[in-house]
C-alpha positions in Angstrom: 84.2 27.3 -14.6 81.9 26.1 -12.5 79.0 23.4 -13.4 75.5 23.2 -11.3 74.1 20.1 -9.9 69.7 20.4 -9.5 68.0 17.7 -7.3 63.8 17.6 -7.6 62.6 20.4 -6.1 58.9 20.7 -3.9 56.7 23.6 -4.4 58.4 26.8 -4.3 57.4 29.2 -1.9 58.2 32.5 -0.3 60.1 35.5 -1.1 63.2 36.9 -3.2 64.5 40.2 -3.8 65.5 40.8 -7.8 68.8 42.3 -8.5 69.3 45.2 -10.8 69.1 44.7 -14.6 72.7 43.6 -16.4 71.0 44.9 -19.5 70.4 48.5 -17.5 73.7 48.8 -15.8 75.6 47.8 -18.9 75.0 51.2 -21.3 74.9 53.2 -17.8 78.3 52.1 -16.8 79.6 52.7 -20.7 77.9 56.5 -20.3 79.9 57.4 -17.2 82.4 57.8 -19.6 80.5 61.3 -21.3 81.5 63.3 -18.1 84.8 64.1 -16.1 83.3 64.5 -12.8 81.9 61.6 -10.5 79.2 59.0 -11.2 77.4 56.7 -8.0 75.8 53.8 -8.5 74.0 51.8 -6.7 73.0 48.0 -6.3 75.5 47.0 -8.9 75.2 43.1 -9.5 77.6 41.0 -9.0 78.2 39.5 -12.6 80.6 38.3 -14.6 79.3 41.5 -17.3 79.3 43.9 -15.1 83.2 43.2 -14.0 84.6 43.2 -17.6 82.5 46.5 -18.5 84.4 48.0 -15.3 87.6 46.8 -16.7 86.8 47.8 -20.3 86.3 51.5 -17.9 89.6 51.1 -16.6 91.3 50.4 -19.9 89.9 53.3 -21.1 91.2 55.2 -18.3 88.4 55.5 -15.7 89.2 55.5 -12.1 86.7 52.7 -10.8 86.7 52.1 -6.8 83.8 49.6 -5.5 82.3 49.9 -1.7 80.3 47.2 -1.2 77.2 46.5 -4.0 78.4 50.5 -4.9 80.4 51.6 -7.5 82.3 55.0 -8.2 83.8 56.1 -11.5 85.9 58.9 -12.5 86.8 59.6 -16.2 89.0 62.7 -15.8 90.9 61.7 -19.1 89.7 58.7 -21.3 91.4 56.8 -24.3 90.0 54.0 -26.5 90.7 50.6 -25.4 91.9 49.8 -29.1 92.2 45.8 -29.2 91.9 44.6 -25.3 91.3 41.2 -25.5 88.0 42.1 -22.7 85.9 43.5 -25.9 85.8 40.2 -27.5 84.2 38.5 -24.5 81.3 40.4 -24.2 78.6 41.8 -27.0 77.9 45.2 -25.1 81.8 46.3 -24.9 80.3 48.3 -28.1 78.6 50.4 -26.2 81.5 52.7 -25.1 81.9 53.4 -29.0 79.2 56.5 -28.6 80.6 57.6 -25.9 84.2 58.0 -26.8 83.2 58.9 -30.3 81.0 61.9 -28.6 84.0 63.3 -25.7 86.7 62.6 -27.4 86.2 62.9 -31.4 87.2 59.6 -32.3 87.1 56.1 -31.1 89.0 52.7 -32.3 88.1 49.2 -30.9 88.1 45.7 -31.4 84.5 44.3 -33.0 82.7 42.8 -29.4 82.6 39.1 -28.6 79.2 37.7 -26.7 76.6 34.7 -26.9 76.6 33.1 -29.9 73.4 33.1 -30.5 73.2 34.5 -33.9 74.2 37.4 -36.3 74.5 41.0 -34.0 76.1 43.0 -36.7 76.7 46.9 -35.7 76.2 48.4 -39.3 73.1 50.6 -37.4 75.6 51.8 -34.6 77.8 53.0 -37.3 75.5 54.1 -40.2 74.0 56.2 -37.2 77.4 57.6 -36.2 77.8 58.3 -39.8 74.6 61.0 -39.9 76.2 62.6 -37.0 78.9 63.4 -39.6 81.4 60.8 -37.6 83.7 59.3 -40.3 84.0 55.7 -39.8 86.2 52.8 -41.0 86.6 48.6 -40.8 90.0 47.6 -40.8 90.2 43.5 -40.2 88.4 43.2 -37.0 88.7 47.1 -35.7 86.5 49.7 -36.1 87.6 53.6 -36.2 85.3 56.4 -35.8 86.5 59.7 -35.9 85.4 63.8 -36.3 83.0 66.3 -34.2 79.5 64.7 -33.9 76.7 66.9 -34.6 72.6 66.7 -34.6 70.9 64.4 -37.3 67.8 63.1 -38.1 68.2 59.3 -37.7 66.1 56.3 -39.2 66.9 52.7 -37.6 65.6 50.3 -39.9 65.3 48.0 -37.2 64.6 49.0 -33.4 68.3 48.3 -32.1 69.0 47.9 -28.4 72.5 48.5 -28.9 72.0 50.8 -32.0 69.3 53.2 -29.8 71.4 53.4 -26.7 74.9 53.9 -28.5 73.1 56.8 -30.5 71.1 58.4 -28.0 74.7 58.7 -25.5 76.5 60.2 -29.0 73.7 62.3 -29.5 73.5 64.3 -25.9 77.3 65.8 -26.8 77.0 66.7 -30.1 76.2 70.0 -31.6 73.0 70.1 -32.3 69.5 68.2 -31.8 69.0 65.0 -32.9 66.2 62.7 -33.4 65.8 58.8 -33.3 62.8 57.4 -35.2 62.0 53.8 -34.8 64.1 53.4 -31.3 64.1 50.8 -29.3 61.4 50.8 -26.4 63.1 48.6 -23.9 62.7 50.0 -19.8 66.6 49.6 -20.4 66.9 52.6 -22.8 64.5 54.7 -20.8 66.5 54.0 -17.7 69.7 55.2 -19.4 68.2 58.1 -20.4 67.3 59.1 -17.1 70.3 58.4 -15.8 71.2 60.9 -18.8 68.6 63.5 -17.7 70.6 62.9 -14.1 74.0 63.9 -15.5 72.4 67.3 -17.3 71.5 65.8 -20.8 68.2 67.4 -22.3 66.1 64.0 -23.9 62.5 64.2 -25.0 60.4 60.9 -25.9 61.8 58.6 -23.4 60.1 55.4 -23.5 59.0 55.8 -27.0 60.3 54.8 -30.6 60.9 58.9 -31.0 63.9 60.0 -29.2 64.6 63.8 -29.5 68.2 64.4 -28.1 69.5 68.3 -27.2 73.0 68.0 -27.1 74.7 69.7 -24.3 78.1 71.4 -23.7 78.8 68.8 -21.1 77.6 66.9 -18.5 78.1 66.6 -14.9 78.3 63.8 -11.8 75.1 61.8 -10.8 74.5 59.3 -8.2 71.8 56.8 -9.8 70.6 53.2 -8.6 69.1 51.0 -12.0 66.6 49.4 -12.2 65.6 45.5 -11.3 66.0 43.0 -13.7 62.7 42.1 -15.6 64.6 39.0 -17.2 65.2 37.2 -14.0 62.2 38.2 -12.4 60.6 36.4 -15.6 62.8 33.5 -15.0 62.2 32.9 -11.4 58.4 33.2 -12.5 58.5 30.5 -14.7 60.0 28.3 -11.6 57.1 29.4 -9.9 54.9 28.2 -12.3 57.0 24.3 -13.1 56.8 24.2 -9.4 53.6 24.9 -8.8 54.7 27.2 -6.1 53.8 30.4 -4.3 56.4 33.4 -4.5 57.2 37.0 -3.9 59.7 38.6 -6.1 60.6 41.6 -4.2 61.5 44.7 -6.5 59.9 43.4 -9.4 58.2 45.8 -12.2 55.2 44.1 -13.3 55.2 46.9 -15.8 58.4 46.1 -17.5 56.6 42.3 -18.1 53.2 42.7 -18.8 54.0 40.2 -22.6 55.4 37.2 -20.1 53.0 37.8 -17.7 49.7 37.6 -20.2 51.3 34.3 -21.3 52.2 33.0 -17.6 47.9 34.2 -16.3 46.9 32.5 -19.6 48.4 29.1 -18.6 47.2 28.9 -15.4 49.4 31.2 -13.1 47.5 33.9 -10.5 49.5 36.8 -10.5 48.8 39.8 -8.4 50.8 43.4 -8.1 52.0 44.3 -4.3 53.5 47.1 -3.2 56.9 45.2 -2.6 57.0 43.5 -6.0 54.4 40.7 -7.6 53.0 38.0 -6.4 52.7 34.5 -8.4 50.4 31.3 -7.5 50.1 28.2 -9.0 50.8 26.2 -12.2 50.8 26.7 -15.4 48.1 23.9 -16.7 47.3 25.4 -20.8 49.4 25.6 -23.6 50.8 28.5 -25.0 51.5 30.5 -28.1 54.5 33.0 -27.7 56.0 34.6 -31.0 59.2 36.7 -29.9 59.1 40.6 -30.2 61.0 43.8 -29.9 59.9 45.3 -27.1 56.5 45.6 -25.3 56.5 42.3 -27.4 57.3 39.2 -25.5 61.1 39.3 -25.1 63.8 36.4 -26.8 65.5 36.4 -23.7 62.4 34.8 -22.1 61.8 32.2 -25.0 64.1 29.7 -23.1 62.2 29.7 -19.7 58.7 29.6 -21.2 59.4 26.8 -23.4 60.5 24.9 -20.3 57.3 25.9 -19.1 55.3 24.5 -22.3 57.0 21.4 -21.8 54.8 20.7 -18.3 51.5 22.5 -20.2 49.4 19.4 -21.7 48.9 20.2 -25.4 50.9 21.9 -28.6 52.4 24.8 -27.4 54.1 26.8 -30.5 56.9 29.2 -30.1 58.1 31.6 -32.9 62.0 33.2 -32.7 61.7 36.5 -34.8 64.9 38.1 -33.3 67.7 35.5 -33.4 68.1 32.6 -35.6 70.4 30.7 -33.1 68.0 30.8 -30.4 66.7 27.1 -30.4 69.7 25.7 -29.4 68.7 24.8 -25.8 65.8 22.7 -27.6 68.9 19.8 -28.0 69.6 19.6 -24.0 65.8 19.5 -23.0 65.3 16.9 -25.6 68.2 15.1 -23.7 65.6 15.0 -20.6 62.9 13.8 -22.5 60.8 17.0 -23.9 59.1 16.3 -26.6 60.2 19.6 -29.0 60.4 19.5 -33.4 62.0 22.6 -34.2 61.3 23.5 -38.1 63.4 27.0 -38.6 62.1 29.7 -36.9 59.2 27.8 -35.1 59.5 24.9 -32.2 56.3 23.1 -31.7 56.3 22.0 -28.4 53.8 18.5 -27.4 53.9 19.0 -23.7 52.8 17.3 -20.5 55.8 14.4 -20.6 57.6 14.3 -17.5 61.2 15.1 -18.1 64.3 13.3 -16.9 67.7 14.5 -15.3 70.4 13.9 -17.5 73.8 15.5 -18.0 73.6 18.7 -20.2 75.4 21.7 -21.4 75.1 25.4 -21.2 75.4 26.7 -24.7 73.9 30.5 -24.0 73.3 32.6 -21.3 69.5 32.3 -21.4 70.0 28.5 -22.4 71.7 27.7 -19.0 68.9 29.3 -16.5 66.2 27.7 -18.8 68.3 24.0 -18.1 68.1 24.8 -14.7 64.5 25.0 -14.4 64.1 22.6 -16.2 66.3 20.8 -13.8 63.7 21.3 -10.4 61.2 19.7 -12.3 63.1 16.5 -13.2 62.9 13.2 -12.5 66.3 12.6 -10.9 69.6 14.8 -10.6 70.0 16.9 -13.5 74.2 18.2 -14.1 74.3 21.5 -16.1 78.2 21.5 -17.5 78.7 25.8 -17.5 82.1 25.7 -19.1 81.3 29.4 -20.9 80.3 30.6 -17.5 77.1 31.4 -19.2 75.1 31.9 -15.8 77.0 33.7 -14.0 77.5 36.7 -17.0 73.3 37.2 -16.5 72.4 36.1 -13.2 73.4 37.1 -10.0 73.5 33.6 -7.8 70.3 32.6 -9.4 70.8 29.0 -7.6 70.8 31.1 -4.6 67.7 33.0 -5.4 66.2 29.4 -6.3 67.5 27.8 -3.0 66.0 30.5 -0.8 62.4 29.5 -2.4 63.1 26.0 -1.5 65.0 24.6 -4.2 68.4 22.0 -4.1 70.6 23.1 -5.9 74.4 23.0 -5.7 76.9 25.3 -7.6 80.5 23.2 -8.0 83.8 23.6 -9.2 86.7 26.3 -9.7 84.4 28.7 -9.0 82.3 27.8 -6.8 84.4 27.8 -4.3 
């Protein structure tokens, strides 16, 4: 696995396009699996993710042929995976669980691996299988789901990514209508239920916490392109605003940001909507408050970034980690270059306006790893990011490229990297 090397960078300026969402493509790629004819897609990134969920399709028995930044899948006849050793690197390897549970009748898989950043249980992908009459049981570290799905009224006590997507691609097979209260809002799940709508699904409420499902006989082919990825555009905002810099981030949906981007205009930052994408200016000068959200709340995976961010802000800046307990452990590494963070459970006060200092540090999440590297063009001195989980390149398509192309130095070296 590679590891990154970040020399000071000067003001960042210019433009980048943003790549398609990993979060998006993820749950579409898994629903390809609901119909026998062909999906399209378009603009697929290049990620470490998005090549295990393709294999996961293969294992399952999906024909899978790339051209270029396309991909097509076929799923003529599809099996469970059962205990690949793929599902245990990746969290969202889950996600073909509603799928094969609503085309096939049953479905039996290894539990899923990914970041370990905390607890990710599944007990609301399966207690919502269960109200769709699907019988399910733990055996060791397998899950078995098995029996005709059919329309429910479903509860999630908590507003599940995972949970809502799963459910909602069970639901558009099964016999019946279903509803979801208390969904997940995410432009992720709304995505995948248009890609949905594309195939022939009938889905009312999309983009809301009440999903209303119609299940359908079957679905048919679709040629879709995702959308872009809100979490690196938020990322290569917060360069922007270490950097004092001047960028374009093509393709961006201000929209899909508007928590990140009160914080960012709060500090300091001129933002302005163009018709290619959104425009940033400046630095961030003010501290911040940011207290982590479900969605249109400010998201967890931008915690990491901002907090770099606060570190440069002159004054307390307090961040509060509602979704995942193991979300501070970045705090360490930056506290290796000199930030000045006190972490007391859930909350990291933050005294910023030291400079920070390149030092050797280590990648321990996926989020973690692109926040080190911004924190890394704002150093004094090289900074060495050790990436042994491959952590960067699960999430981010050449984000070293993306941050070289604004004017940045840094070098991507080892195995991989070559």
């Amino acid at each position: 696995m590679p590891h990154y090397l970040i020399h000071p960078s000067p003001r960042l300026s210019g433009e980048v396009e943003i790549s398609t969402s990993k979060n998006a493509v993820l749950p579409i790629l898994a629903a390809s699996l609901l119909t026998r004819e062909e999906v399209i897609l378009h603009r697929m990134p290049q990620l470490t993710d998005t090549r295990h969920m393709l294999e996961i399709l293969q294992v399952c028995g999906a024909e899978v042929q790339k051209e270029g930044s396309d991909v097509r899948i076929r799923a003529l006849a599809i099996d469970s995976p059962r205990e690949n050793p793929l599902l245990r690197t990746m969290r969202a390897s889950v996600l073909v669980l509603g799928p094969l549970a609503a085309r096939n009748g049953e479905c039996l898989l290894t539990m899923p691996g990914g970041c370990a950043i905390g607890q990710r249980p599944i007990d609301l992908h399966l207690k919502g299988l269960q109200k769709l009459g699907a019988r399910v049981e733990l055996d060791g570290g397998a899950v078995s789901v098995s029996g005709r799905l059919k329309g429910a009224n479903i509860y999630l006590d908590f507003p599940s990514v995972g949970a809502t997507e799963n459910l909602v691609m069970a639901a558009v097979l099964a016999k019946g209508v279903t509803r979801i209260e208390n969904a997940a809002k995410e432009p992720e799940i709304a995505d995948l239920c248009c890609f949905l709508t594309a195939m022939g699904a009938r889905i009312a409420g999309i983009g809301t916490n009440n999903i209303m499902i119609e299940g359908v006989e079957r679905l048919h082919g679709a040629e879709y392109t995702p959308i872009p990825d809100r979490i690196e555009a938020g990322t290569l905002a917060c360069a922007c605003a270490l950097t004092d810099g001047s960028v374009l981030l093509s393709g961006a949906r201000s929209n899909h940001m508007r928590a990140l981007l009160f914080k960012l205009s709060e500090s300091g930052v001129i933002l302005q909507e163009d018709a290619k994408g959104l425009r940033l200016r400046g630095r961030a000068r003010h501290p911040m408050e940011a207290r982590t959200l479900s969605y249109p709340g400010f998201p967890t995976d931008m915690q990491a970034p901002l907090m770099v961010v606060a570190t440069q802000t002159h004054g307390l800046s307090v961040f509060l980690e509602t979704i995942f307990e193991n979300r501070f452990m970045h705090v360490v590494e930056l506290s290796r270059m000199g930030a000045q963070i006190r972490v007391e459970g859930q909350l990291a006060l933050i005294q910023g306006g030291k400079p920070l200092n390149g030092a050797s540090v280590t990648a321990t999440d996926l989020r973690a790893a692109a926040a080190l590297m911004l924190a890394g063009l704002i150093a004094q001195g090289d900074t060495r990011i050790d990436d042994a989980g491959g952590h960067l390149m699960r999430g981010y398509e050449a984000l070293e490229g993306k941050l070289n192309a604004l004017g940045a130095n840094v070098q991507k070296m080892g195995e991989e990297a070559m």
